[in-house]
N, C-alpha and C positions, 0 to 999 in steps of 0.2 A: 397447706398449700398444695398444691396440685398442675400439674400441665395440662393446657389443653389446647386446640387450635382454633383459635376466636379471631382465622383473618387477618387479612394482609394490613387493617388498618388499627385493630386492636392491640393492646401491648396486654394490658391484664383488666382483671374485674374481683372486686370483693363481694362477696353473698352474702351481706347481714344474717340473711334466718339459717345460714348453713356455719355462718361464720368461718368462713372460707374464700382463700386470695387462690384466683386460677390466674397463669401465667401463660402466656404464647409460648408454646411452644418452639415458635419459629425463630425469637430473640436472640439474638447477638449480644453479648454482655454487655455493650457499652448501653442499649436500651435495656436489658435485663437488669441492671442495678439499679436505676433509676425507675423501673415500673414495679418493682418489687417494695421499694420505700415509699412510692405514693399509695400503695393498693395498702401498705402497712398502716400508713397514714388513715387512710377508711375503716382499719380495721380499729385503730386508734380512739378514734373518735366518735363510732359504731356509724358511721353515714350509713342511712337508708336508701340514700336515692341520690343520683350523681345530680348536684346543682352548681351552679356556676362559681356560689360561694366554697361549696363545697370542694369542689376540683379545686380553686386557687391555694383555699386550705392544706387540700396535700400536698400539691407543687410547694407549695411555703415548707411542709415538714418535710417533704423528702427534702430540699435543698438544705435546711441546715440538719441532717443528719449526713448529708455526703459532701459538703462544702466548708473547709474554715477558710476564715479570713486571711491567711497566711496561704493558703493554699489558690485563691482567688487572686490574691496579688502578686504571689507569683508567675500566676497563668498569664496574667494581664502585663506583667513586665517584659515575657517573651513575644506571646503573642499579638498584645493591645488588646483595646476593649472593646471589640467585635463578639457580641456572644457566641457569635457560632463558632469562632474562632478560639475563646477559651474552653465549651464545652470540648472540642478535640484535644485541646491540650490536657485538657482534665481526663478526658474518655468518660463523659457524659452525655447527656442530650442539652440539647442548647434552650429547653422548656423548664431543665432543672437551674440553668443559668439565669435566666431572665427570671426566674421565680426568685431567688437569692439576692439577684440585683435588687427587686423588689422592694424585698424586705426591707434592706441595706438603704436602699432609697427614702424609704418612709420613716428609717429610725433617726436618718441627718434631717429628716424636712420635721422630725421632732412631732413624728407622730405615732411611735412603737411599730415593734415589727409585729 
């Protein structure tokens, strides 16, 4: 893992042939947690090339590596179920929440997560 400055709009990036997660430097830990377990995710899975399946994919792992269900409903008990609203309560991003809901959605509509 390595810092680097990739920009006001990038959070991180994985290098398959380097096998290597660079991080923004400029990160605020509530996006640094979250862009650390999705780049983890790429590195997981060896992604070559960022596809749409691909990104959903890590958004799916990073969420349930920083998300339980106990912790979800308790967000939700304070805050309601506004995503952007639980990711504050959590101190995540609210791309790792609607990934999570996701999953969680798919697994009641009885179709795995």
């Amino acid at each position: 893992m390595e810092w680097a400055d990739l920009g006001p709009k990038r959070h991180g990036q994985y290098k398959r042939r380097l096998r290597l997660i660079e991080l923004n430097q400029n990160l605020n830990l509530r996006q640094l947690v979250p862009a650390l377990a999705h780049e983890f995710a790429h590195f997981v899975y060896d992604d070559g090339c960022s596809t749409p399946t691909a990104e959903r994919r890590a958004w799916e792992y990073a969420a349930r590596m920083l998300i339980t269900a106990e912790q979800y409903a308790r967000a939700e008990q304070i805050v309601g179920s506004h995503p952007h609203a639980i990711a504050a309560e959590l101190d995540l991003t609210a791309v790792v929440v609607k990934a999570w809901c996701r999953q969680h959605r798919a697994a009641f509509d009885g179709r795995g997560a």
